[in-house]
C-alpha positions as CSV (number, residue, x, y, z in Angstrom):
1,X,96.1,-28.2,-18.3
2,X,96.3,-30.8,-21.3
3,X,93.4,-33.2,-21.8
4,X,93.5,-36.1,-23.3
5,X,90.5,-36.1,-26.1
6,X,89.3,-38.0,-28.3
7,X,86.1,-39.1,-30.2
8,X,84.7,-42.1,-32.0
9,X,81.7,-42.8,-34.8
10,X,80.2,-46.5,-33.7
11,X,76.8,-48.3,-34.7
12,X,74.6,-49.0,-31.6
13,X,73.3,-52.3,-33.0
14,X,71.4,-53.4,-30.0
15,X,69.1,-50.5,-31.4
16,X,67.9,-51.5,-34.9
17,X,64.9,-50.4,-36.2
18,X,62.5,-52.0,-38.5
19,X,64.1,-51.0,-41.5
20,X,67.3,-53.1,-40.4
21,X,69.5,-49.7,-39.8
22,X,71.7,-49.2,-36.9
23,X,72.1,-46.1,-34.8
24,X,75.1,-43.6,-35.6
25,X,76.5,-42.7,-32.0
26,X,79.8,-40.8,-31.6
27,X,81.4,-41.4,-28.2
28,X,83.4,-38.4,-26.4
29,X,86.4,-39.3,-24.6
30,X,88.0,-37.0,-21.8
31,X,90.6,-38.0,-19.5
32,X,89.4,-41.0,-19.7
33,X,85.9,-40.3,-18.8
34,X,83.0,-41.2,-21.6
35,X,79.9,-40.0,-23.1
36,X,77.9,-40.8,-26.0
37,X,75.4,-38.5,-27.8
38,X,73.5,-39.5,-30.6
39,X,74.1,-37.9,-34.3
40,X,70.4,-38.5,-35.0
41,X,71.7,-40.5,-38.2
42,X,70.8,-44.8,-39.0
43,X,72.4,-47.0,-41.3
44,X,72.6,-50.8,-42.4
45,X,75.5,-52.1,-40.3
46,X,76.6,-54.1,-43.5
47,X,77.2,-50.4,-44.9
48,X,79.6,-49.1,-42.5
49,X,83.1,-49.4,-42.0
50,X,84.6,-49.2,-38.4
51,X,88.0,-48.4,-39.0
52,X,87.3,-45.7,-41.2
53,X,84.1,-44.6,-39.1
54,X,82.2,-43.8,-42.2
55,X,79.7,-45.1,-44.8
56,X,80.8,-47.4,-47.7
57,X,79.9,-46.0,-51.3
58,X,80.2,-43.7,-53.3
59,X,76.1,-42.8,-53.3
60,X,74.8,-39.9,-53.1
61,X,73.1,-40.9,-49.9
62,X,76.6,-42.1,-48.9
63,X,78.5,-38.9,-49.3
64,X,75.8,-36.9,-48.3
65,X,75.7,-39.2,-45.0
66,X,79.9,-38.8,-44.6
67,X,79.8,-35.0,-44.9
68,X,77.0,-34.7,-42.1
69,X,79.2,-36.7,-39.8
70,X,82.1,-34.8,-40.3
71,X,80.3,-31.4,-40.1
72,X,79.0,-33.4,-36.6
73,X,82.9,-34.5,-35.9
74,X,84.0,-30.6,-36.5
75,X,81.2,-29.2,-34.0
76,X,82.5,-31.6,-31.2
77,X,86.3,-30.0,-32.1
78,X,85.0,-26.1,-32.2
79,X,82.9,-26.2,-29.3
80,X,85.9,-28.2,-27.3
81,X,88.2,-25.5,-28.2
82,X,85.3,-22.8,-27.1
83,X,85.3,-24.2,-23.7
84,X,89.3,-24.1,-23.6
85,X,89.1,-20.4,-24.9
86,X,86.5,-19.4,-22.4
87,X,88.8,-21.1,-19.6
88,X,85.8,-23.1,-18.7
89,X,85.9,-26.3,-16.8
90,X,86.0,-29.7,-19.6
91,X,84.4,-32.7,-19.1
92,X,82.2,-35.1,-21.6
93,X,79.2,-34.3,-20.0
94,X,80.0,-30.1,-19.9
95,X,81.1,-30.8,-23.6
96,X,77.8,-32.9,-24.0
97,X,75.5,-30.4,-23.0
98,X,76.9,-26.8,-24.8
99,X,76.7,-29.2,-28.2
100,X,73.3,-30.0,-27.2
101,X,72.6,-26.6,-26.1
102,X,71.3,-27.4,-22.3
103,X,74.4,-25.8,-20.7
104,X,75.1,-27.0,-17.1
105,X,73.3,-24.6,-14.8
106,X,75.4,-21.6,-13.3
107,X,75.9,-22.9,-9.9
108,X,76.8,-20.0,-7.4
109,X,79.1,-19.9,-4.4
110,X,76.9,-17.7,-2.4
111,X,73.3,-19.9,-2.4
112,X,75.4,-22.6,-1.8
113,X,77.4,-21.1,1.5
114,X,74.3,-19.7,2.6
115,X,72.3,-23.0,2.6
116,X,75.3,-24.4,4.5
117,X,75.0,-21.9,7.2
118,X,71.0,-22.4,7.1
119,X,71.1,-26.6,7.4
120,X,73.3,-25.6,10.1
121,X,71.8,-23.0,12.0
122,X,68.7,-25.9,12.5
123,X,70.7,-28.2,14.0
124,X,72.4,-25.7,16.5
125,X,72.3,-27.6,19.9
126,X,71.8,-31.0,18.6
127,X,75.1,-31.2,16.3
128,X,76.8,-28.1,16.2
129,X,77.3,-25.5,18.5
130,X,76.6,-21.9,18.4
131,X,79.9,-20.6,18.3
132,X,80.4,-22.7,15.4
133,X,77.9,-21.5,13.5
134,X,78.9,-17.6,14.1
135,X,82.5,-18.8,12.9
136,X,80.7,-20.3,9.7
137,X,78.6,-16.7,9.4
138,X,81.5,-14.8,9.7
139,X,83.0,-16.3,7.0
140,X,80.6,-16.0,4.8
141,X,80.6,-12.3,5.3
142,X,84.0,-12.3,4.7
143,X,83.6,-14.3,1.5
144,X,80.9,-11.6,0.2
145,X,83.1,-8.6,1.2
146,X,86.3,-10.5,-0.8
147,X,84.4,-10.9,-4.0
148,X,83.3,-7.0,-3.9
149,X,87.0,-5.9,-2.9
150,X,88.9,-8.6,-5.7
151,X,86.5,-9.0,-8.2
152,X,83.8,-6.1,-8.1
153,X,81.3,-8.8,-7.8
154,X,78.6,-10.1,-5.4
155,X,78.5,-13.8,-6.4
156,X,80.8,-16.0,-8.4
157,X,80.6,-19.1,-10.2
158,X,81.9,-22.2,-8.1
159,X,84.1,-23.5,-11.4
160,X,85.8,-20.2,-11.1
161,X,87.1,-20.8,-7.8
162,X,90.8,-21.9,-8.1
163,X,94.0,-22.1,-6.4
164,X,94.8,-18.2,-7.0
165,X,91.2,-17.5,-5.7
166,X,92.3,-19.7,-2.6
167,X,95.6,-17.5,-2.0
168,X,94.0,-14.0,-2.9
169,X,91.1,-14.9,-0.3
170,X,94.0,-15.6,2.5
171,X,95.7,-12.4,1.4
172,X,92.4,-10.5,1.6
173,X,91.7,-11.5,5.3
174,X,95.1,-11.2,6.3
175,X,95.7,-7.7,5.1
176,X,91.7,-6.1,4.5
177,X,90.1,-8.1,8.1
178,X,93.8,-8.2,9.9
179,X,93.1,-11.7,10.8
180,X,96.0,-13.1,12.1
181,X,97.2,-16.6,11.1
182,X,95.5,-19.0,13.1
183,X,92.4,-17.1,12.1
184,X,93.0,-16.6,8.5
185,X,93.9,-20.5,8.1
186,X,90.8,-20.8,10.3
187,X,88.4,-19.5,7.8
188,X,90.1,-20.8,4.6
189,X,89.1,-23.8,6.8
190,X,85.6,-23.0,6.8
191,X,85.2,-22.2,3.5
192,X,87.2,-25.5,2.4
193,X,83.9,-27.2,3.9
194,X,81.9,-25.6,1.3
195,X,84.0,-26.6,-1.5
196,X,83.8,-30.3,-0.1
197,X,80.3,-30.2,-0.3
198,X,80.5,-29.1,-4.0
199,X,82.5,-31.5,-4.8
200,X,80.5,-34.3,-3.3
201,X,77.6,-33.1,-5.6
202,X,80.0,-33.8,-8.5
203,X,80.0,-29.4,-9.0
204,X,83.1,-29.2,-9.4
205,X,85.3,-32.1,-11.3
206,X,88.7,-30.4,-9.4
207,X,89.4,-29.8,-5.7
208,X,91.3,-25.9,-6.3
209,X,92.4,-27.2,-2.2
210,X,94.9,-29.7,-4.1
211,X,98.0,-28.2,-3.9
212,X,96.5,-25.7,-1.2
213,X,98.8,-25.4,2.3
214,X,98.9,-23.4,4.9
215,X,99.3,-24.2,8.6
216,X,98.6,-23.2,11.9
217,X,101.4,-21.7,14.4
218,X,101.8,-23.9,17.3
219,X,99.9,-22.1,20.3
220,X,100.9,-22.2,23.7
221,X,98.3,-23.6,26.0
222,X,97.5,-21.5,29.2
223,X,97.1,-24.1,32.3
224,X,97.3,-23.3,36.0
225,X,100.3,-24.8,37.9
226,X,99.7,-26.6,41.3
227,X,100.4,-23.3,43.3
228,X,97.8,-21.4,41.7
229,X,95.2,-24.2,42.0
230,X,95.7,-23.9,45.9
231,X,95.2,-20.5,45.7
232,X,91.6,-20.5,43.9
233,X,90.8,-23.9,46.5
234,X,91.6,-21.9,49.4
235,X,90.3,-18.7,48.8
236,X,87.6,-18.0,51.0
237,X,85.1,-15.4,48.7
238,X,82.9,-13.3,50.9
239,X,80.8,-12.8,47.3
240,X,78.4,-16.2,47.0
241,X,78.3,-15.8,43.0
242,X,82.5,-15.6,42.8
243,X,82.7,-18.9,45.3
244,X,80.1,-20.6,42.6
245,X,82.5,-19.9,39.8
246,X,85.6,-20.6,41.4
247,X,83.9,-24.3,42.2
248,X,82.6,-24.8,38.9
249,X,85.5,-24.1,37.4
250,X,87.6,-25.8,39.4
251,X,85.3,-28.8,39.2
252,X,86.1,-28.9,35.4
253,X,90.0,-28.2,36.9
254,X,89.7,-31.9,38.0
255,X,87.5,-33.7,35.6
256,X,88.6,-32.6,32.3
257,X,85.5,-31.2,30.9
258,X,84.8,-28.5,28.4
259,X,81.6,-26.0,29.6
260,X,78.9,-27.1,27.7
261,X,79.8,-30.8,28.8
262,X,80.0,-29.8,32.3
263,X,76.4,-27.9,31.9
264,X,74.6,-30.8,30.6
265,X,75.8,-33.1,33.8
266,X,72.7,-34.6,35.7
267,X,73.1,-37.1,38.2
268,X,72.5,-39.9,35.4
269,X,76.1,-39.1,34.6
270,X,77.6,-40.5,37.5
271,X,77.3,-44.2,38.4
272,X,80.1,-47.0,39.7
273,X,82.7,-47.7,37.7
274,X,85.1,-50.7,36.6
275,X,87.0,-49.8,40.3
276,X,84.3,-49.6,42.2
277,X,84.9,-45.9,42.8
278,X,81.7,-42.9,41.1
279,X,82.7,-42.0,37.6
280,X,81.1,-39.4,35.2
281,X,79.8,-41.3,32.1
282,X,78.9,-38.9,29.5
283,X,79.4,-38.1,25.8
284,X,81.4,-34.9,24.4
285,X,79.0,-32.6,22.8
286,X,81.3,-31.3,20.5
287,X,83.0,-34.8,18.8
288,X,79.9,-37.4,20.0
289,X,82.7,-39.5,21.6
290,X,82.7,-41.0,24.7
291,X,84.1,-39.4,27.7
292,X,84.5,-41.4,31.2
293,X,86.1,-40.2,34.0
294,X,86.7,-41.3,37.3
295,X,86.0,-38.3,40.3
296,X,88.9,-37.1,42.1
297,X,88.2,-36.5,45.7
298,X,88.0,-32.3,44.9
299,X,85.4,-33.1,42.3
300,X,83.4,-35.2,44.6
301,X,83.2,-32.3,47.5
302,X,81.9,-30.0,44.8
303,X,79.1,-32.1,44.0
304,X,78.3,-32.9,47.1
305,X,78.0,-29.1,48.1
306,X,75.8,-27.9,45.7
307,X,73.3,-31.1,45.5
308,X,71.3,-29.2,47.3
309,X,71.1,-25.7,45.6
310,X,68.2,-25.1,44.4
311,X,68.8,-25.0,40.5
312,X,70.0,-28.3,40.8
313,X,67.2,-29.2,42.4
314,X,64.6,-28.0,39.5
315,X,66.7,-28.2,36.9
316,X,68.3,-32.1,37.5
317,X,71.9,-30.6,36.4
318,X,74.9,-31.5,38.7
319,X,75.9,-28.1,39.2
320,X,74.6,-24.8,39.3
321,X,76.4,-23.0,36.1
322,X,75.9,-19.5,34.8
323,X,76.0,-18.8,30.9
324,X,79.7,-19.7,29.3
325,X,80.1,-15.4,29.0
326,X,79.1,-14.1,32.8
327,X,81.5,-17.4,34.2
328,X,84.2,-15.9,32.0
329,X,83.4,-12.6,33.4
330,X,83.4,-13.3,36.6
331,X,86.4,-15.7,36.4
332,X,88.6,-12.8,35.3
333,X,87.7,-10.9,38.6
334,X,88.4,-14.6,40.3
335,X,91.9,-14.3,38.6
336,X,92.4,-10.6,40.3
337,X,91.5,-11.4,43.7
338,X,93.4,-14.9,43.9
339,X,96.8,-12.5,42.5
340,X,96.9,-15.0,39.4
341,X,97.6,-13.3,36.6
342,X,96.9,-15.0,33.5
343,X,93.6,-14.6,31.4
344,X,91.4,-17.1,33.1
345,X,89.0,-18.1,30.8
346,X,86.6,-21.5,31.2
347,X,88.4,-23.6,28.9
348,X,92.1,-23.4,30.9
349,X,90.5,-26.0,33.4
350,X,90.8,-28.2,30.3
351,X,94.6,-27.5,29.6
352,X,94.8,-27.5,33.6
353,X,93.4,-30.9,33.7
354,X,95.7,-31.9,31.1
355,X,98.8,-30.7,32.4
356,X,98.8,-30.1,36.5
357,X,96.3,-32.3,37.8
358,X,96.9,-35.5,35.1
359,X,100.6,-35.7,33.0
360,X,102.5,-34.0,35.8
361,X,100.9,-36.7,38.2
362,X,102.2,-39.7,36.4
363,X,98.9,-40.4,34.4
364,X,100.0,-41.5,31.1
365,X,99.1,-39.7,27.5
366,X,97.1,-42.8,26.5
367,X,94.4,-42.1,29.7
368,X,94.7,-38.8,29.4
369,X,93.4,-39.0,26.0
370,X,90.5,-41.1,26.8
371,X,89.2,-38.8,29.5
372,X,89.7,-35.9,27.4
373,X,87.2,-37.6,24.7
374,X,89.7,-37.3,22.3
375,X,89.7,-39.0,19.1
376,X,93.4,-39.1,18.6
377,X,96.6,-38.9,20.3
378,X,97.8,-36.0,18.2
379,X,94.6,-34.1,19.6
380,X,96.6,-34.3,23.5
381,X,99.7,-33.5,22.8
382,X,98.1,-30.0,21.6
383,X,96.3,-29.7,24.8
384,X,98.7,-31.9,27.8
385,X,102.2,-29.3,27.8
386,X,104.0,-31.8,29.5
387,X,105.6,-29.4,31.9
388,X,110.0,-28.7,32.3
389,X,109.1,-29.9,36.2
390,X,108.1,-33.7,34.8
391,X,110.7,-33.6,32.3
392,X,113.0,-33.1,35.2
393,X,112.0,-35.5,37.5
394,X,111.7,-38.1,34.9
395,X,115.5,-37.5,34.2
396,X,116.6,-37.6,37.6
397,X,115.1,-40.9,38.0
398,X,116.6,-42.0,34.9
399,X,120.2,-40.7,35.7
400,X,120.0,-42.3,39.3
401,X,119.0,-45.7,37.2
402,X,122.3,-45.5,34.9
403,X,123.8,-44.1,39.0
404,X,123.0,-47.4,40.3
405,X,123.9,-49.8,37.5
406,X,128.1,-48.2,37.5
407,X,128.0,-48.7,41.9
């Protein structure tokens, strides 16, 4: 990539000595970026000349004087064209410190992941949550197991990391960890956080993401229809533990929320609402934004049966829930007995919500959204499938409109 570069001889003449002489500076100029280092050199500013940037006279002292700056001038040049042989990053400051011999320190992509992962790891429950912080572990591992595989190497400098290093890391966990593309973009994902962070510590003076793209394939969401719903609401289990699932989940079925926001419920949660009617207050713990939702009647008998149980009852939480795995578990046995047969896992009462219970009711995409604790509409439309069934009805009201208007 062509620089532009240039440099300048000046007299600092806010910094005269006692003897009346001036500072010799040069200024470096790259891209449009400056820095000045000093040529440890003085003379009387009546004695140089600006355009020429050198000393006037044909002294000794003079020539002597003019052949040590351009010796200086010639440095700037060779170590310049160093950097550019060495393929090394070029700024004034880089430039600046190989001439003064304090190189900028080595920074290395794997101290700098690995604190990531460690800042992160502390604030497990409080910002992050723990799946996200395997995800960011994982990646890392790959990271290390690319550099051995590509490069033969177990650390690499950050400036190394480039565009090709982008595309060869995709390639690697595509082919070497047969990620598949979701995943792959995923983790390029990840490790785009890391190269953000450099880059807000002024690491690295180009984003190798600039002219980076690659996309996720459009997933299709997993909901329950109204049909299947019934089936898990009328099911009578004769196996205490399978009814608690089936109520906790369908509890989330008809409020919208993810696990660990259903877990941290307490009573606190619910209180009166604009209507008059009991609505969950609560935040999302996964975006911090605010999530309030009105109780459908189904939600409200849940509560009301297990306000009772005893690990409400010591614990304060609204429902009695099981870890995020053993509800999975036992919700795929749920799925079995009920003659459902999709891969019920916690996080379709979400999608469910979205879709059956909500859109397909009439509820528009803007509420939706706002119950969902979403920060965008964009966000919704991913998870609220508006279904062929509303599309339908929708159009039959809309043809019997046009039906009307030619009788």
């Amino acid at each position: 990539m062509n620089k532009t570069f240039n440099l300048l001889f000046y007299l600092k003449k806010a910094k005269i000595n006692t003897q009346g002489e001036a500072p010799i500076y040069m200024r470096i100029t790259i891209d449009g970026k400056i820095s000045e280092i000093s040529t440890k050199r003085t003379v009387l500013p009546s004695k140089w000349n600006c355009q020429a940037q050198s000393v006037k006279g044909s002294s000794e002292d003079c020539k002597s004087l003019n052949f040590y700056l351009k010796t200086f001038e010639q440095k700037v040049y060779d170590t310049y064209h160093t950097l550019i042989r060495e393929s090394e990053p070029i700024s004034c400051e880089i430039l600046k410190n190989r001439l003064l011999g304090r190189d900028q320190k080595n920074r290395m992509l794997i101290p700098i992941f690995q604190d990531h992962n460690d800042r992160m790891e502390k604030l497990v429950g409080r910002e992050y949550a723990k799946g996200t912080l395997t995800r960011y572990k994982t990646c890392l591992s790959h990271t290390k197991e690319f550099l051995q595989w590509k490069y033969d190497i177990s650390d690499i400098d950050i400036r190394k990391i480039n565009y090709a290093f982008l595309n060869d890391f995709e390639f690697f966990l595509r082919t070497e960890k047969l990620c598949g593309n979701n995943t792959a973009v995923k983790y390029i994902m990840n490790f785009g956080k890391i190269i953000r962070i450099c880059l807000n510590h002024g690491w690295l003076e180009k984003d190798p993401f600039m002219n980076y793209d690659s996309k996720f394939d459009e997933v299709t969401r997993v909901f329950l229809n109204e049909q299947e719903l019934e089936k898990l609401f009328t099911k009578d289990f004769k196996n205490m533990r399978l009814s608690l699932v089936r109520d906790v989940f369908l509890f989330s079925c008809y409020t919208g929320l993810a696990y660990i926001d259903t877990r941290k419920l307490t009573t606190n949660n619910i209180n009166i609402g604009l209507d008059g009617t009991r609505w969950i207050f609560t935040k999302r713990q996964k975006t911090k934004t605010t999530s309030n939702i009105p109780l459908l009647a189904q939600a409200e008998c849940i509560i009301e049966k297990y306000k009772n149980h005893p690990t409400c009852i010591n614990s304060g939480r609204l429902l009695p829930i099981l870890s995020n795995q053993k509800m999975n578990a036992y919700l795929k046995e749920i799925a079995d007995l009920c003659g459902i047969n999709k891969e019920l896992t916690y996080h379709i009462a979400r999608h469910t919500f979205a879709t059956t219970v909500t859109l397909s009711n009439g509820v528009s995409i803007e509420s939706v959204s706002k119950m969902l604790g979403h920060k965008n509409m964009r966000t919704t439309q991913h998870y609220a499938k508006i279904l062929d069934s509303k599309v339908s009805e929708d159009m039959i009201s809309l043809k019997q409109k046009f039906l009307d208007k030619i009788v």
